[in-house]
N, C-alpha and C positions, 0 to 999 in steps of 0.2 A: 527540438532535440534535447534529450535528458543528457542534464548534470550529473557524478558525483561527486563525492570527496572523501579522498584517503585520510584516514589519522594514522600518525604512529608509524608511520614507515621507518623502518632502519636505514641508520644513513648509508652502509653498505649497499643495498640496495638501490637507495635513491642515483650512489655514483656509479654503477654498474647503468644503471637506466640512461643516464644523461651521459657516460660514452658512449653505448649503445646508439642514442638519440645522434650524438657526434657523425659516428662513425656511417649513419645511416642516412645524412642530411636532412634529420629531424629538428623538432623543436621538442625540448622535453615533455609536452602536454601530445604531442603527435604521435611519439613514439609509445606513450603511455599508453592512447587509445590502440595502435596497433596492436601493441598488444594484449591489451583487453581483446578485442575483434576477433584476434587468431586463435586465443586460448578457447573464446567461445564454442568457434568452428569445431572443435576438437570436437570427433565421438570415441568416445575413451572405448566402449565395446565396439567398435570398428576398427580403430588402433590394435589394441588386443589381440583381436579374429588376424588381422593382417601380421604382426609380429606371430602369432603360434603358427599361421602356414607359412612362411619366412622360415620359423628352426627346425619346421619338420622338412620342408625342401633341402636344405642346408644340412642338415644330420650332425653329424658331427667330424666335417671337414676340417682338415689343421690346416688345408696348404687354400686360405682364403682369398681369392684374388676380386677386389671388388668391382672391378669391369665385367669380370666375367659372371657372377654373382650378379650382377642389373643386368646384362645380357638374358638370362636364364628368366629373370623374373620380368624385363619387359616382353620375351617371347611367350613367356606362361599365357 
């Protein structure tokens, strides 16, 4: 399994991560790779495609009820 290593992180960062880690019942090196992992997965034009058919469904509704709004989209 490949290694790396971060330089330079801001310490901001770093304590956002190790709550996160906390809160998650991680270890800070666990929570790191996690999210390495998850970020990877991302397909940024698959996201995209899904959010623009998301606001053209949506229109421009004020009275947003978000049950109702996953309703709609898990029946789509």
């Amino acid at each position: 399994m490949a290694q790396i290593l971060v330089r330079n992180l801001n310490e901001d960062c770093v304590e956002r991560l190790k709550r996160r880690a906390t809160q998650n019942g991680r270890s800070l090196q666990a929570e790191a790779k996690m999210v390495l992992e998850q970020a990877t997965r991302i397909d940024v034009t698959s996201a995209r495609e899904m959010a623009n058919r998301m606001r053209t469904r949506l229109g421009k509704r004020s009275d947003l009820d978000s049950v109702e709004i996953l309703r709609e989209l898990r029946d789509a």
